[in-house]
C-alpha positions in Angstrom: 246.8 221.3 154.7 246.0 223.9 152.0 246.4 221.3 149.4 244.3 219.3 151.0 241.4 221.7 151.3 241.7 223.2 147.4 241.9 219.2 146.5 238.7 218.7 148.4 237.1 222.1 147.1 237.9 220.9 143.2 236.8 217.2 144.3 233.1 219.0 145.3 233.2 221.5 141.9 233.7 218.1 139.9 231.1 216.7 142.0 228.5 219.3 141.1 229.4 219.7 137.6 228.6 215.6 137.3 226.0 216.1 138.6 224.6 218.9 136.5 225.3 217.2 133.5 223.1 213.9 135.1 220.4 216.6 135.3 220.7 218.1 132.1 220.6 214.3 130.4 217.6 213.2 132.6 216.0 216.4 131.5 216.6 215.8 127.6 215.7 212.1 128.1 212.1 213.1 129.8 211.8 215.5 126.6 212.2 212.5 124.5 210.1 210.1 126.3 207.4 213.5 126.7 207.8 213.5 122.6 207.5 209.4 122.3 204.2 209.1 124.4 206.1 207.6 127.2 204.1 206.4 130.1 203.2 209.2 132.9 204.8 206.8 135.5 207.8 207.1 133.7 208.4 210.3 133.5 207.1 211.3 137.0 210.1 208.7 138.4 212.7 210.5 136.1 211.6 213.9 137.4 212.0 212.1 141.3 215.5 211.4 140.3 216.0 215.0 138.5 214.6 216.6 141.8 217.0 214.1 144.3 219.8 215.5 142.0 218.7 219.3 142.0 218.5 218.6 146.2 222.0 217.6 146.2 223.7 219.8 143.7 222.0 222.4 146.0 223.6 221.1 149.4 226.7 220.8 147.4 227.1 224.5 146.4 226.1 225.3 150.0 228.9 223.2 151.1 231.0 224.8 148.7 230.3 228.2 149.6 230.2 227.2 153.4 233.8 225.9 153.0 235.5 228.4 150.4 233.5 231.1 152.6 235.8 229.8 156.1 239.1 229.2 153.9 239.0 232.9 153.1 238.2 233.5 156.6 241.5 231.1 157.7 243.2 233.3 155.1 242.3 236.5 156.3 243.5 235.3 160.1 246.5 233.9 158.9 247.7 236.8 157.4 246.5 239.5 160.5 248.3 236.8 162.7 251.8 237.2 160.3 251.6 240.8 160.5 251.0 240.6 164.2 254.6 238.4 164.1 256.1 240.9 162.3 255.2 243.8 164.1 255.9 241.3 167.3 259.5 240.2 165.6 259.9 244.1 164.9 259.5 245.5 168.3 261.9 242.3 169.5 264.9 243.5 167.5 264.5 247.0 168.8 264.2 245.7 172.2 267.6 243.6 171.9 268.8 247.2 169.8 268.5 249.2 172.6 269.3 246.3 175.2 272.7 245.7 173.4 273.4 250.1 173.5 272.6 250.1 177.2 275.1 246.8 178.0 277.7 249.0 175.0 277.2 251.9 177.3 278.0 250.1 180.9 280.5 248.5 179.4 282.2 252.4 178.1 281.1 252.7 182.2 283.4 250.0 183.5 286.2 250.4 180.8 286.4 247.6 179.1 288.8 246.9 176.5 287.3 245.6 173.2 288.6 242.4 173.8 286.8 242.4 176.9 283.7 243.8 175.4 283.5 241.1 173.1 284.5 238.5 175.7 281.6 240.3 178.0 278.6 240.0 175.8 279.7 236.5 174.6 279.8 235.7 178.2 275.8 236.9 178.3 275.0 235.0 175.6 275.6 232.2 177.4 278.6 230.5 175.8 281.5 228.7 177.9 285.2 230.1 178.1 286.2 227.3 175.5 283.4 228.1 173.5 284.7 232.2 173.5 288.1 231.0 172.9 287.1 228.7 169.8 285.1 231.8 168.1 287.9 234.6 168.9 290.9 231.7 167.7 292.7 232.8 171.3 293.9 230.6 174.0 291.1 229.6 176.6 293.6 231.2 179.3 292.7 234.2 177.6 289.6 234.5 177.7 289.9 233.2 181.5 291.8 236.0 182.3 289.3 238.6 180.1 286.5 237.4 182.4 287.9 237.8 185.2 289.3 241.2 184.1 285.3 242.3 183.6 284.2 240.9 187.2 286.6 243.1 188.6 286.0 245.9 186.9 281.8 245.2 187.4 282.6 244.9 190.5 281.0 241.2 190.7 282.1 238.0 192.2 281.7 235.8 188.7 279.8 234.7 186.1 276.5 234.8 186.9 276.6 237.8 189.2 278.0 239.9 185.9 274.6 238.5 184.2 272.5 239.2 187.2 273.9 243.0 186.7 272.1 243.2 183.3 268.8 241.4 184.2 268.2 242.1 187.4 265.8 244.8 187.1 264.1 242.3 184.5 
């Protein structure tokens, strides 16, 4: 989209530089004709057309200004809006920071080997038992009997009781 607007921005600079030089040669051409003893009618039509020219070079420059006036202003938004993504993406990691040290810290709670510290915060991220099996290159029977180590010691009933723990006051 950018392109497009710095393309249409040149296109209108072009635009008023054509027609500029249009002025500037009807100009010299009614000095010529003033200097020949062309006819009055002549030279009032050529200054018509001079005038219809200035008219639109000047609603071209507005236009101009008008639209490199909002681009800068898209600019300016665009970059507040980044910085409010990184301040936004900052305070995100922190959050999952200090999340992950208080899950760390209830799992020190229950006593949970670090096989079954890994297996417990795979099992909050959502994956399946074959899925935690593939990534730790154990057995799925494993990993079964990991999880079902961590319930006990939660004190929970399965899967999705262990995540309801963590997000429960969420």
């Amino acid at each position: 989209m950018t392109d497009r607007v710095l393309n249409y921005l040149s296109r209108l600079k072009l635009t008023i530089a054509l027609f500029t030089i249009i002025v500037t040669v009807n100009i010299i051409d009614i000095y010529t004709d003033l200097l020949e003893g062309s006819s009055l009618t002549h030279v009032l039509e050529e200054t018509v057309m001079i005038l219809i020219f200035i008219s639109i070079i000047i609603v071209l420059i507005r236009t101009l200004l008008d639209s490199s006036q909002k681009l800068n202003t898209l600019k300016v938004e665009l970059m507040n809006i980044k910085q409010l993504h990184a301040q936004q993406t900052e305070k995100m990691s922190q959050a999952r920071k200090n999340y992950s040290e208080v899950i760390q810290h209830q799992f020190n709670d229950w006593k949970l080997t670090k096989s079954e510290k890994d297996v417990g915060f795979f099992l909050l991220k959502g994956l399946s038992l074959k899925e935690i099996a593939a990534i730790r290159n154990v057995k799925e029977k494993s990993v079964r009997q990991q999880a079902s180590n961590i319930y006990s010691k939660a004190g929970v009933a399965g899967r999705h009781e262990f995540a309801g723990w963590f997000f429960e006051d969420m």
